[in-house]
Biopython code that builds the backbone (N, CA, C, O; Angstrom):
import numpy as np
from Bio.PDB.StructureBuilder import StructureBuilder

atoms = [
    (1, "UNK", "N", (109.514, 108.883, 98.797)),
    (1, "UNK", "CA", (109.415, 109.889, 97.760)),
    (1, "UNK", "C", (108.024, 109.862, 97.135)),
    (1, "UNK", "O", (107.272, 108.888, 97.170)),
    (2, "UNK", "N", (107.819, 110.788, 96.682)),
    (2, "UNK", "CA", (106.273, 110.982, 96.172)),
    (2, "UNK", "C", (105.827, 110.574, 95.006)),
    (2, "UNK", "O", (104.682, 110.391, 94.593)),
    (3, "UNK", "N", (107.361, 110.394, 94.290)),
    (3, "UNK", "CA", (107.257, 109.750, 92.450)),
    (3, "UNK", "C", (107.041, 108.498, 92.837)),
    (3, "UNK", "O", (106.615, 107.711, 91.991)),
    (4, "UNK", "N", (107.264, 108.086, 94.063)),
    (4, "UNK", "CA", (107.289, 106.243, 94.177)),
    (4, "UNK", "C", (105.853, 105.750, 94.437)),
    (4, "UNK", "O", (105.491, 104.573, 94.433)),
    (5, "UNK", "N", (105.201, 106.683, 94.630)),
    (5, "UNK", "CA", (103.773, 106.638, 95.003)),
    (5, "UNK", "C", (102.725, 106.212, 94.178)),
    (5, "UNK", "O", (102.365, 107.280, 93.682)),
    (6, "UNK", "N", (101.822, 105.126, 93.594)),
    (6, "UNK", "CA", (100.687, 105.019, 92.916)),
    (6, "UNK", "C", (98.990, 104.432, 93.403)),
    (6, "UNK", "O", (98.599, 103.501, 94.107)),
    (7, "UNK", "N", (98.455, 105.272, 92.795)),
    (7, "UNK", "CA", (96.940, 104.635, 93.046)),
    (7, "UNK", "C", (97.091, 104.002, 92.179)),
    (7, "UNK", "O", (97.719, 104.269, 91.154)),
    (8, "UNK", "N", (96.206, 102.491, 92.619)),
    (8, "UNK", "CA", (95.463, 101.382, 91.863)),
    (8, "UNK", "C", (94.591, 100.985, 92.250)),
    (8, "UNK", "O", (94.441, 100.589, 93.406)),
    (9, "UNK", "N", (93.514, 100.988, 91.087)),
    (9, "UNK", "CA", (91.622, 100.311, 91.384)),
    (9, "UNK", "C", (91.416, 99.701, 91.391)),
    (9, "UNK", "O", (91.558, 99.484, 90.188)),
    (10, "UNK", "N", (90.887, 98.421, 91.941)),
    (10, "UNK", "CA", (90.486, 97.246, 91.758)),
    (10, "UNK", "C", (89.173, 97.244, 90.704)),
    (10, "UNK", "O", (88.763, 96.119, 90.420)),
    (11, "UNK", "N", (88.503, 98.329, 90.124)),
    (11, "UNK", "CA", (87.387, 97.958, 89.144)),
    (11, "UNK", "C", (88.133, 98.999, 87.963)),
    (11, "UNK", "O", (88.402, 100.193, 88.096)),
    (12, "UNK", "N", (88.317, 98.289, 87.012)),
    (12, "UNK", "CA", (88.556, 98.706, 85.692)),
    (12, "UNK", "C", (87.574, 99.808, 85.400)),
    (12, "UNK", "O", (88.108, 100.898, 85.195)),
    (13, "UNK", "N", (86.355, 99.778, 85.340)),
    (13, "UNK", "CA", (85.278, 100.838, 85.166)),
    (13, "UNK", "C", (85.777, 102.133, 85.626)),
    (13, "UNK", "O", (85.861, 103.241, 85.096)),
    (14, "UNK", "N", (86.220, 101.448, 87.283)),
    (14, "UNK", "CA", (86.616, 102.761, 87.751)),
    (14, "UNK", "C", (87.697, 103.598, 87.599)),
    (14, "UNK", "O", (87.739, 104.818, 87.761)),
    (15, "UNK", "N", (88.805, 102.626, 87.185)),
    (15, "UNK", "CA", (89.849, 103.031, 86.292)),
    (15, "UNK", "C", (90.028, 103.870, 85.079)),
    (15, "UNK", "O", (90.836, 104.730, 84.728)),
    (16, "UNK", "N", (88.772, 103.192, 84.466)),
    (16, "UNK", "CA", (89.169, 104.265, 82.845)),
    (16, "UNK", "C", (88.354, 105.648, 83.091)),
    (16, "UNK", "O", (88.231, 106.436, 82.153)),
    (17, "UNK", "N", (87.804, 105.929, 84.351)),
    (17, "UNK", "CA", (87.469, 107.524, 84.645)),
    (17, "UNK", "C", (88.502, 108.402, 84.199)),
    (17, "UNK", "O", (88.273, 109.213, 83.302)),
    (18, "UNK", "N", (89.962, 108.281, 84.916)),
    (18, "UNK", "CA", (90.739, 108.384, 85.572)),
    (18, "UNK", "C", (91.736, 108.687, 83.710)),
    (18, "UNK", "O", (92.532, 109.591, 83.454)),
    (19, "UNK", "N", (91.314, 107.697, 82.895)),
    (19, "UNK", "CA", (91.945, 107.917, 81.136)),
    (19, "UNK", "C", (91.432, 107.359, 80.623)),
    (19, "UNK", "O", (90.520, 106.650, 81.048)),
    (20, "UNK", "N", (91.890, 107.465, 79.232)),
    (20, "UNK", "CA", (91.257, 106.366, 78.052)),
    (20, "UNK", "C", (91.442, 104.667, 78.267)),
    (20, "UNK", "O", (90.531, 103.882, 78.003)),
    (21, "UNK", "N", (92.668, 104.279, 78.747)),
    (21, "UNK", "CA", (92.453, 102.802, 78.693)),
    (21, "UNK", "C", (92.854, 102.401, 79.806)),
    (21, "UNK", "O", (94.076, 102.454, 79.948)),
    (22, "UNK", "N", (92.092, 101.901, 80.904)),
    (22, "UNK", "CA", (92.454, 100.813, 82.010)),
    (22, "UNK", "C", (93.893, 99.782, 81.863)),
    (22, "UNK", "O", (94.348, 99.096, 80.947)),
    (23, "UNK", "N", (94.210, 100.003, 82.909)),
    (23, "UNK", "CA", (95.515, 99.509, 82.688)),
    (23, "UNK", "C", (95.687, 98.066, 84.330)),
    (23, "UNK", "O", (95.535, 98.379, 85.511)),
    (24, "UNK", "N", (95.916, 97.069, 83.979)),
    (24, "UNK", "CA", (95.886, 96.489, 85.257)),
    (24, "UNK", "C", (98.126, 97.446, 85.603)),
    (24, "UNK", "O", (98.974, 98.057, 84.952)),
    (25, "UNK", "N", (97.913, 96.883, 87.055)),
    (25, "UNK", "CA", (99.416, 97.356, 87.522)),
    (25, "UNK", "C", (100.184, 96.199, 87.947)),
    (25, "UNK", "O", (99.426, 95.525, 88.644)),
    (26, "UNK", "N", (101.329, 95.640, 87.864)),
    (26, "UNK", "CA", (102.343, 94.811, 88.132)),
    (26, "UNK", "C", (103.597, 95.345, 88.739)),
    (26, "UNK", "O", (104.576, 95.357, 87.993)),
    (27, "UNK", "N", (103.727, 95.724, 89.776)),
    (27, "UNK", "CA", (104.679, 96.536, 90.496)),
    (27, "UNK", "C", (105.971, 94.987, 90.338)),
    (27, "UNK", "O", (105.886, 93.837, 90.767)),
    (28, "UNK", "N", (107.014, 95.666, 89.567)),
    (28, "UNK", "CA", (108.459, 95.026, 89.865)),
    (28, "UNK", "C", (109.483, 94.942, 90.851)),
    (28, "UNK", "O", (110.192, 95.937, 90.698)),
    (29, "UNK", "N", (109.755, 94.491, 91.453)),
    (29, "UNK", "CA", (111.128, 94.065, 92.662)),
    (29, "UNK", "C", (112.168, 94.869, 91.731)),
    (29, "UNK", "O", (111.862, 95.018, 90.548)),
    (30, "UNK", "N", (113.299, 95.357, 92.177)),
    (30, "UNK", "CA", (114.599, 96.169, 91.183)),
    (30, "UNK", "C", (115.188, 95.543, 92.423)),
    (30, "UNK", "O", (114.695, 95.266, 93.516)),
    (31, "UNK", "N", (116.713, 95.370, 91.780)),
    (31, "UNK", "CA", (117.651, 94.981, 92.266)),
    (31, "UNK", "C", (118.793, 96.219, 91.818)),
    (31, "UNK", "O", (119.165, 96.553, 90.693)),
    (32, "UNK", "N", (119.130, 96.680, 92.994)),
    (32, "UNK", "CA", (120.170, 97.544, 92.876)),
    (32, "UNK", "C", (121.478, 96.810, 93.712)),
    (32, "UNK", "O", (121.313, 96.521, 94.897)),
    (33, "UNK", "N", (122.493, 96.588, 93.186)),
    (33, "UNK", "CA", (123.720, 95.883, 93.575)),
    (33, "UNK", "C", (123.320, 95.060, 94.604)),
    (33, "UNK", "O", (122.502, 94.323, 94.053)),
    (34, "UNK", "N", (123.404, 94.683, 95.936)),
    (34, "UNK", "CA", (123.343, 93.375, 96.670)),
    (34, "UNK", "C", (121.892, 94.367, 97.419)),
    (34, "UNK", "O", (121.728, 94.005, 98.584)),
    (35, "UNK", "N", (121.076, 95.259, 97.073)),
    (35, "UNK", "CA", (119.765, 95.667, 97.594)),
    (35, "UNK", "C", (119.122, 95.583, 96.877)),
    (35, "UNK", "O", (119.324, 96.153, 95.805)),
    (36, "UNK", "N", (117.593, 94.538, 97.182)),
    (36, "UNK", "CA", (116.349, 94.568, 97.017)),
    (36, "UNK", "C", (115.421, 95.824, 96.947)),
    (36, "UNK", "O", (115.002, 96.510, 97.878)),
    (37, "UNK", "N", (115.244, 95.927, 95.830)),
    (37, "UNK", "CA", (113.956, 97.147, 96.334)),
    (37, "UNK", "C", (112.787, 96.892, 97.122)),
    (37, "UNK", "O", (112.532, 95.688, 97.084)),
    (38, "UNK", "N", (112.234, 97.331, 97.597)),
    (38, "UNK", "CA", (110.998, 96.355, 98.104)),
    (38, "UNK", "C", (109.673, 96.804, 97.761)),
    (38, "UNK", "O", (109.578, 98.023, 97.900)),
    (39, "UNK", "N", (108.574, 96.224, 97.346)),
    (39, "UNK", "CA", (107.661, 97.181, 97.080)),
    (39, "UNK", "C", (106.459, 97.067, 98.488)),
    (39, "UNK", "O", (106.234, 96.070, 99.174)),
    (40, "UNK", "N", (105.972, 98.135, 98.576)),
    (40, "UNK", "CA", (105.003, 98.239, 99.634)),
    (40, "UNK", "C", (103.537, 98.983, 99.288)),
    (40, "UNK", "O", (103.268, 100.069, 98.776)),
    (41, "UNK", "N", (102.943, 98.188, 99.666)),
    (41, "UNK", "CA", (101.007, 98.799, 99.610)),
    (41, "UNK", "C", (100.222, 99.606, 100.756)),
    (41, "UNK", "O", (100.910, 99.713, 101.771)),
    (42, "UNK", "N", (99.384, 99.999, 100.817)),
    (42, "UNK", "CA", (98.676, 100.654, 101.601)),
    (42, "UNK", "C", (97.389, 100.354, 100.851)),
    (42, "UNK", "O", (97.368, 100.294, 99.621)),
    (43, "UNK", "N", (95.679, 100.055, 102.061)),
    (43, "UNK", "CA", (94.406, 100.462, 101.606)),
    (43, "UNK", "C", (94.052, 100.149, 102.610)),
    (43, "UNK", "O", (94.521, 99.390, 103.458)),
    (44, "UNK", "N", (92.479, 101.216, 102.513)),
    (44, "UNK", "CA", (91.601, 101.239, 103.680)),
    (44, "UNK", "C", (91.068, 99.581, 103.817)),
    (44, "UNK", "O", (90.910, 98.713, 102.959)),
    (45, "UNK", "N", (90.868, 99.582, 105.354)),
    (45, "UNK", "CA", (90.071, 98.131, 105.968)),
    (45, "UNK", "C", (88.666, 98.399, 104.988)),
    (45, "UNK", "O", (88.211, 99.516, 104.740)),
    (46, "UNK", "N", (88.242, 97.418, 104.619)),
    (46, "UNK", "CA", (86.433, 97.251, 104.269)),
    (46, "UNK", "C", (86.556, 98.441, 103.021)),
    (46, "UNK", "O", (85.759, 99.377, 102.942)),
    (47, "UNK", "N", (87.511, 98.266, 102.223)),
    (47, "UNK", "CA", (88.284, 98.916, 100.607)),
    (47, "UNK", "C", (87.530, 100.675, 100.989)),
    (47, "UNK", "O", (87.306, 101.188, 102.085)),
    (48, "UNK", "N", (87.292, 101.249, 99.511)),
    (48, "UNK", "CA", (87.401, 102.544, 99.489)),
    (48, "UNK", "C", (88.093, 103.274, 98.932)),
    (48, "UNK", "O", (88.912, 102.619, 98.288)),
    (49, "UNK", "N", (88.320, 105.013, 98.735)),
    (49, "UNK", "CA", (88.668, 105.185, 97.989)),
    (49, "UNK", "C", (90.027, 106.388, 98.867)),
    (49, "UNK", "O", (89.710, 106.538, 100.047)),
    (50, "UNK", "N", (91.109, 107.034, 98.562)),
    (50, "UNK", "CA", (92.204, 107.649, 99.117)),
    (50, "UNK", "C", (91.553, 109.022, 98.714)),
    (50, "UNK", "O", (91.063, 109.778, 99.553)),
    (51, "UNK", "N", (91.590, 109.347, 97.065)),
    (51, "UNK", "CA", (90.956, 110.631, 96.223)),
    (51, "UNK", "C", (89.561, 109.854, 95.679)),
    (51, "UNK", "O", (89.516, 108.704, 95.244)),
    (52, "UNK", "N", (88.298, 110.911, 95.838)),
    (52, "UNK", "CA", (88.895, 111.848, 96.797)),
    (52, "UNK", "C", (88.801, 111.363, 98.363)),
    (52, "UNK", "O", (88.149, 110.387, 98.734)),
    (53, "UNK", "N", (89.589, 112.244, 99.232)),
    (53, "UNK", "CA", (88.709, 112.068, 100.189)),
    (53, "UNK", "C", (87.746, 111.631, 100.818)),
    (53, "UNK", "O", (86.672, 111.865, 100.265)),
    (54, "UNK", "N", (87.653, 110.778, 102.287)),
    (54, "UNK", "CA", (86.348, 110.787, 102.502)),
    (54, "UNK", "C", (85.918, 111.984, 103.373)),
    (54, "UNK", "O", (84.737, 112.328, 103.340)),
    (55, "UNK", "N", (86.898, 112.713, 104.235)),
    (55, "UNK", "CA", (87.012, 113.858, 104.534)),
    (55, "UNK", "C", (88.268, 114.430, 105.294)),
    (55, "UNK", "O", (89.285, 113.749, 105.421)),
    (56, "UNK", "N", (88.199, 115.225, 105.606)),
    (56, "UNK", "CA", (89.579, 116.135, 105.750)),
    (56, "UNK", "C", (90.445, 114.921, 106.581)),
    (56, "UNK", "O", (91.563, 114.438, 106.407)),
    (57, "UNK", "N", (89.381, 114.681, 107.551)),
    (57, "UNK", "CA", (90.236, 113.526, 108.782)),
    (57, "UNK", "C", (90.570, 112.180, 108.298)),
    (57, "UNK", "O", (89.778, 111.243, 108.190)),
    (58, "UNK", "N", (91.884, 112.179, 108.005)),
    (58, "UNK", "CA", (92.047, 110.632, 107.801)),
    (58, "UNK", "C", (92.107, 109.736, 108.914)),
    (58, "UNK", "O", (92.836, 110.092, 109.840)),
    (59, "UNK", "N", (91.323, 108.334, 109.056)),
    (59, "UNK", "CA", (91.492, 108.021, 110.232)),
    (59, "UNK", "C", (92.317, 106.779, 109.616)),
    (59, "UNK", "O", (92.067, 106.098, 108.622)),
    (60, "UNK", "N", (93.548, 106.701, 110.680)),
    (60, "UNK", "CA", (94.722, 105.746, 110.549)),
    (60, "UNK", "C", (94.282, 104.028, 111.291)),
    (60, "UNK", "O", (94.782, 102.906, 111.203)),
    (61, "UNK", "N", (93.289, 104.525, 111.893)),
    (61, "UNK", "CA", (93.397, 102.727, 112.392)),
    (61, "UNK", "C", (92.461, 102.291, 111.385)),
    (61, "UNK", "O", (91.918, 101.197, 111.538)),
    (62, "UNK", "N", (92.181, 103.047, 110.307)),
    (62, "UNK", "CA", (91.200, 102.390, 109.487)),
    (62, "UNK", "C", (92.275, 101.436, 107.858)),
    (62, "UNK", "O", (92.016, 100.466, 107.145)),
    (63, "UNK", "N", (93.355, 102.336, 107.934)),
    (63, "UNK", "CA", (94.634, 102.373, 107.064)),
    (63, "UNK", "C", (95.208, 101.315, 107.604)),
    (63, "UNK", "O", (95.705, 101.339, 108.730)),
    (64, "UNK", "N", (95.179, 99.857, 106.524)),
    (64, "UNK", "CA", (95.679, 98.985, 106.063)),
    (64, "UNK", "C", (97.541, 98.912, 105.687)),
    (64, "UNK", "O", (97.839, 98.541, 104.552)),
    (65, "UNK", "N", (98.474, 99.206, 106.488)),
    (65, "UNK", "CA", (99.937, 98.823, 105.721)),
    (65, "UNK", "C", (100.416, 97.321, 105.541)),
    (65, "UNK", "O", (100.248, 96.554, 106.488)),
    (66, "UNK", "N", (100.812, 97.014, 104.752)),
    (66, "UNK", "CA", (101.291, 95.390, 103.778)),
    (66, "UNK", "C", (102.772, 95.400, 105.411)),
    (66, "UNK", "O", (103.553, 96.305, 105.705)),
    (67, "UNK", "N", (102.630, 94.343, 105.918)),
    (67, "UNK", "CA", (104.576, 94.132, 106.509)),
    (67, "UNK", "C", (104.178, 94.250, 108.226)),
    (67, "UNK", "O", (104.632, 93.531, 109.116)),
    (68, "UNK", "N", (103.197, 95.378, 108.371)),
    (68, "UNK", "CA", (102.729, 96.017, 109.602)),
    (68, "UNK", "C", (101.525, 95.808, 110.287)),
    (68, "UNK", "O", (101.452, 95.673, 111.509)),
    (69, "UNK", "N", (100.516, 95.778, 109.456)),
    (69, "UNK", "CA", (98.985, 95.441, 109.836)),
    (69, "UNK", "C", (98.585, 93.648, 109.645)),
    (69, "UNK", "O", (97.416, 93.276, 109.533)),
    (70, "UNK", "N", (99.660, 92.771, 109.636)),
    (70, "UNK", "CA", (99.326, 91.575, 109.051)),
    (70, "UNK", "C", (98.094, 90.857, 110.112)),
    (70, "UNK", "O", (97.849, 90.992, 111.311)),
    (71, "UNK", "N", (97.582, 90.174, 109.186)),
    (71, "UNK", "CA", (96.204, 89.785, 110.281)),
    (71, "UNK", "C", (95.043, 90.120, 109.904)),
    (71, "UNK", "O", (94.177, 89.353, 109.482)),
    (72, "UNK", "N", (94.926, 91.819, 110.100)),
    (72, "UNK", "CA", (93.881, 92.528, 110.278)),
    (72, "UNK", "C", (92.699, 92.612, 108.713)),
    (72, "UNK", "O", (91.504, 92.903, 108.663)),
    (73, "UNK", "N", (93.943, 92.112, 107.301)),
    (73, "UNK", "CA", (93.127, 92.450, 106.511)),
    (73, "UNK", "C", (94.347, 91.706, 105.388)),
    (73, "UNK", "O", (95.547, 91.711, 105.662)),
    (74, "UNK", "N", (93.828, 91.141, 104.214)),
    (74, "UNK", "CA", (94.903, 90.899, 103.603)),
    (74, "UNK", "C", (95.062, 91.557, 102.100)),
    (74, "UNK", "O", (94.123, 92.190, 101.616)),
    (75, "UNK", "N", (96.485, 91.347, 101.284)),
    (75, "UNK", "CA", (96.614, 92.243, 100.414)),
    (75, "UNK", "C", (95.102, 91.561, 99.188)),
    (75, "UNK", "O", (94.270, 92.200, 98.544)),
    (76, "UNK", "N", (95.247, 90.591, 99.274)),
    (76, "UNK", "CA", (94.260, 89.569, 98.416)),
    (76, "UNK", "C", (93.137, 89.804, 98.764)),
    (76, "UNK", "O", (92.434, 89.694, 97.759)),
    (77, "UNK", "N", (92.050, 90.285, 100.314)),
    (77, "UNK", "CA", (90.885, 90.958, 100.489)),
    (77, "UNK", "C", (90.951, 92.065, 99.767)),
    (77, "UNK", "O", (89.876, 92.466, 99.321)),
    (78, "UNK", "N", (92.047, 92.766, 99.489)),
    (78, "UNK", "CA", (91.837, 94.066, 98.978)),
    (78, "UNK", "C", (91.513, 94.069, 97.491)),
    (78, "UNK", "O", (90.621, 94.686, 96.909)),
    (79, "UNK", "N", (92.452, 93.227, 96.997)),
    (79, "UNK", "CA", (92.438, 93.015, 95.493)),
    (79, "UNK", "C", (91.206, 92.598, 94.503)),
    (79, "UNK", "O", (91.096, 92.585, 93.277)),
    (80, "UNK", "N", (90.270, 92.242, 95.650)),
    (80, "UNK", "CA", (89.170, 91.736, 95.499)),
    (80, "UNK", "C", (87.904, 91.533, 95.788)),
    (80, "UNK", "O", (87.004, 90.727, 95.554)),
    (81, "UNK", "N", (88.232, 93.129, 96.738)),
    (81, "UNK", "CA", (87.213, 94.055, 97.130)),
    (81, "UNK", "C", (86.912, 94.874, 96.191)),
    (81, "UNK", "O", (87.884, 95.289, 95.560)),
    (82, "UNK", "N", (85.557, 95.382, 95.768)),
    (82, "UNK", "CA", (85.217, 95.729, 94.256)),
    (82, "UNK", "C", (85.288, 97.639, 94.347)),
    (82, "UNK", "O", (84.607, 98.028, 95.296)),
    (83, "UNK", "N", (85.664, 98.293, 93.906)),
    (83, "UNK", "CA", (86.265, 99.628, 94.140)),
    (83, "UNK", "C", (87.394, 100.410, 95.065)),
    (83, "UNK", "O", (87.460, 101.597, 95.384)),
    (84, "UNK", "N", (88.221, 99.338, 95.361)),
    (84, "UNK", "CA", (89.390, 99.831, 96.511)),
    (84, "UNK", "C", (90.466, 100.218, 95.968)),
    (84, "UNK", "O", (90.939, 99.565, 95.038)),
    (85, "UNK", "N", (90.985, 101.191, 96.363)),
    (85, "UNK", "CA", (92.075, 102.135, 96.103)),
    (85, "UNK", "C", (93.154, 101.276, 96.527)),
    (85, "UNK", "O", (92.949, 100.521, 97.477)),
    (86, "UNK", "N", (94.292, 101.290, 95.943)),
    (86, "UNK", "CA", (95.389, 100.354, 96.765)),
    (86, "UNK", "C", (96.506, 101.365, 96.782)),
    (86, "UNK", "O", (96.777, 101.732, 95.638)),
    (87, "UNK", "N", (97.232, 101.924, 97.706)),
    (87, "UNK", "CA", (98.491, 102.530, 97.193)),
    (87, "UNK", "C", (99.637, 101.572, 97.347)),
    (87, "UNK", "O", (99.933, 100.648, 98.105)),
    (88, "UNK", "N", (100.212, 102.248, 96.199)),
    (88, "UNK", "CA", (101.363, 101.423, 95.984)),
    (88, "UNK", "C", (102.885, 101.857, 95.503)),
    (88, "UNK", "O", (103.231, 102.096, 94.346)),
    (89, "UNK", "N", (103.629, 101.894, 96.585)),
    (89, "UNK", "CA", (104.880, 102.147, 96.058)),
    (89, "UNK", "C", (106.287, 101.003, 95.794)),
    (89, "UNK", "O", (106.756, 99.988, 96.308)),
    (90, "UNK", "N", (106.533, 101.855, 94.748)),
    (90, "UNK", "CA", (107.545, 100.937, 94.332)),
    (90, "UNK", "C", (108.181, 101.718, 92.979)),
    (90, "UNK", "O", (107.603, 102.567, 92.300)),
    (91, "UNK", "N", (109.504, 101.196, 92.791)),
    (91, "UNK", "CA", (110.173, 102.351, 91.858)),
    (91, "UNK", "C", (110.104, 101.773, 90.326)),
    (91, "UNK", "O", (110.559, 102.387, 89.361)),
    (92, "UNK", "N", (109.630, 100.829, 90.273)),
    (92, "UNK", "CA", (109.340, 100.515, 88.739)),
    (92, "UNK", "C", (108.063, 99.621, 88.706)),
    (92, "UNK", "O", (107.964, 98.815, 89.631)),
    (93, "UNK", "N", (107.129, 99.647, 87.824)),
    (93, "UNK", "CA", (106.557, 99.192, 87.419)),
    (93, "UNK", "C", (105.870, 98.643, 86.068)),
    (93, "UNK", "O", (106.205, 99.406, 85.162)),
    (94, "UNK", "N", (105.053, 97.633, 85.593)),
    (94, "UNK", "CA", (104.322, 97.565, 84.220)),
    (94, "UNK", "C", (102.948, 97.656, 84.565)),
    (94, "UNK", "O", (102.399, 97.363, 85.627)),
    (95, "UNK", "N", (102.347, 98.226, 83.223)),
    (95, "UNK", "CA", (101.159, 98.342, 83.069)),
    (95, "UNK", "C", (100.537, 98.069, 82.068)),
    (95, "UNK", "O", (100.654, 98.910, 81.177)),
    (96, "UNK", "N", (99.936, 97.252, 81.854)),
    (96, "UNK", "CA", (99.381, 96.641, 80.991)),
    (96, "UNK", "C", (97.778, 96.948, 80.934)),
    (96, "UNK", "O", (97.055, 96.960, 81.930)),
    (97, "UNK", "N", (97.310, 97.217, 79.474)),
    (97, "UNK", "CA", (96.128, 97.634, 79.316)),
    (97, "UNK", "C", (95.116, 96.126, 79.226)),
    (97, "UNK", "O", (95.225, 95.024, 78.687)),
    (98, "UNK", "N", (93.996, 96.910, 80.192)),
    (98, "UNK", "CA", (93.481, 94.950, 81.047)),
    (98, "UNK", "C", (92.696, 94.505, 80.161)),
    (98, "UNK", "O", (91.967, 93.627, 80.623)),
    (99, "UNK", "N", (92.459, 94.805, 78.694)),
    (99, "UNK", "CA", (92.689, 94.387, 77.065)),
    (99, "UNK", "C", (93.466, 93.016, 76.693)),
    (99, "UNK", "O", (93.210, 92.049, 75.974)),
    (100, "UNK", "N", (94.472, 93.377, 77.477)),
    (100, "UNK", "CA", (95.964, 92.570, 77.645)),
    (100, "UNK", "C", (96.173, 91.662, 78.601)),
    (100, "UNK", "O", (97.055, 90.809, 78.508)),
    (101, "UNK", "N", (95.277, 91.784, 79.728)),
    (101, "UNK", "CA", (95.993, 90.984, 80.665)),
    (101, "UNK", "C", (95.362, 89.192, 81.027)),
    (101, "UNK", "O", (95.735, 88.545, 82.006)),
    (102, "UNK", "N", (94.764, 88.888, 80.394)),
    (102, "UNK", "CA", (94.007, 87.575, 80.625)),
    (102, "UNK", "C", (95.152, 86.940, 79.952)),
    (102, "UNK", "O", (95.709, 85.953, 80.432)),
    (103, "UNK", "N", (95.651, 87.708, 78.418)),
    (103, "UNK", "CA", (96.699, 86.487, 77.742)),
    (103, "UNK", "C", (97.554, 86.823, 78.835)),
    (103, "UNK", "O", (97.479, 86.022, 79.767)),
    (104, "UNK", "N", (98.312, 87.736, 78.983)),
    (104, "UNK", "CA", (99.776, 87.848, 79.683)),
    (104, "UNK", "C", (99.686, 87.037, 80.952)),
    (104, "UNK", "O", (100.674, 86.978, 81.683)),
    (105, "UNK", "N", (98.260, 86.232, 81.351)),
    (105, "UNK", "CA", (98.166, 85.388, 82.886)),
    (105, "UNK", "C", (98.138, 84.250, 82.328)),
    (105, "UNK", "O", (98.554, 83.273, 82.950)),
    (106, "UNK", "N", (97.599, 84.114, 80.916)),
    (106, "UNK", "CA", (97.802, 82.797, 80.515)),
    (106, "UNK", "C", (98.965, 82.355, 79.806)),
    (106, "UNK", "O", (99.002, 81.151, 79.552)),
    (107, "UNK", "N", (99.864, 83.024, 79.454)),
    (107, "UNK", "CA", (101.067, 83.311, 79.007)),
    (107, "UNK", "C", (102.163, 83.008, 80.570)),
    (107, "UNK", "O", (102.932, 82.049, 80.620)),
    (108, "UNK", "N", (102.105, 83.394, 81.006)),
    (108, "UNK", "CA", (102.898, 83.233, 82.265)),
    (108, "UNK", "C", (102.605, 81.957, 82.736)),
    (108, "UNK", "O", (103.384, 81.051, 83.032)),
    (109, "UNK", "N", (101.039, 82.001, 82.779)),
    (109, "UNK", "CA", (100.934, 80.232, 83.498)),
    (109, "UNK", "C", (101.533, 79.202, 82.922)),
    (109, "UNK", "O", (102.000, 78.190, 83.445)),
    (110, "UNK", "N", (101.484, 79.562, 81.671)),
    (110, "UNK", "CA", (101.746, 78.314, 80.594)),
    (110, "UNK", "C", (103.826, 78.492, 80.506)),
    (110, "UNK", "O", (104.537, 77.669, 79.929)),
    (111, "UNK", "N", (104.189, 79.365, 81.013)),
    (111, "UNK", "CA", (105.890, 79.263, 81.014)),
    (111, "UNK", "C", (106.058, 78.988, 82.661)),
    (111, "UNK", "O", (107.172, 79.112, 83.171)),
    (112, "UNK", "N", (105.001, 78.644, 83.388)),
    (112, "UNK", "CA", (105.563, 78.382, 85.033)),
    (112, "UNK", "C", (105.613, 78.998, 85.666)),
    (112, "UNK", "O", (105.909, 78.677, 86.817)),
    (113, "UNK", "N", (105.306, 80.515, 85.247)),
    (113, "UNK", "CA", (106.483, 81.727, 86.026)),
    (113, "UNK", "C", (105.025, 82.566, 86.822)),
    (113, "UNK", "O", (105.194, 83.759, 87.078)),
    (114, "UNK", "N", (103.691, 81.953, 87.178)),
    (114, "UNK", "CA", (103.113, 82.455, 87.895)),
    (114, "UNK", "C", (102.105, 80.949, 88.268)),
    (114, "UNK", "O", (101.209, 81.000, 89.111)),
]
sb = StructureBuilder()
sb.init_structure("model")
sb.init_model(0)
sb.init_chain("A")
sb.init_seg("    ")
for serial, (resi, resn, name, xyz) in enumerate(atoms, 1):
    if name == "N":
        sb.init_residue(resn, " ", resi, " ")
    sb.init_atom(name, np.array(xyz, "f"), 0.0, 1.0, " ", f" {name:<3s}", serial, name[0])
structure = sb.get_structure()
C-alpha cells in the first residue's frame, strides 16, 4: 500500500528542506494477533536520492531491497552514507524531532533496551 510507504534522510540538513523540524524515524514491529508486521527498506547502492529523480529510468540493479539483496550493501552502509534516501515501509511508526534523539539513545541505553 502506498500509505505504508516513507522517505527517510540520512542528513538532517537535508531533512528540514522537506519542514520545519527534522525528525529522526524509528519504524515499529505491530503485532496483529499471532502476525508480525514486518518492516521493510529499500535504497540506492553508493546512497542517493528516490525524489527527485535521477531520471525517468530507474535502474533496478542499482536498488538496494533489506531480506533480498543481502551482501551487496548493508542497511547500516546506508544509514551512514551522508544524503541517502531510505524507503521505508512499515505500518506504524515514531518520530522524533533529532532535538530529541541523543537523550531518547541515552535513555534507552541506560534501561538496556538498545
Amino acid at each position: 500500500k502506498p500509505s505504508n510507504g516513507h522517505l527517510a534522510i540520512t542528513s538532517a540538513e537535508a531533512a528540514s528542506a522537506w519542514g520545519t523540524t527534522a525528525a529522526s524515524i524509528w519504524p515499529l514491529v505491530q503485532q496483529q494477533g499471532s502476525e508480525e508486521k514486518e518492516v521493510h527498506y529499500a535504497w540506492f547502492q553508493q546512497g542517493g536520492l528516490f525524489y527527485p529523480p535521477r531520471s525517468m529510468e530507474l535502474d533496478r540493479s542499482k536498488l538496494i531491497i533489506d531480506g533480498k539483496d543481502c551482501g551487496r550493501d548493508s542497511l547500516e552502509d546506508a544509514l551512514s552514507a551522508k544524503d541517502c534516501e531510505i524507503l521505508v515501509a512499515t505500518t506504524s511508526f515514531l518520530a522524533v524531532p533529532v532535538a530529541l534523539e541523543e537523550e531518547l539513545r541515552r535513555g534507552l541505553q541506560g534501561a538496556f533496551l538498545m
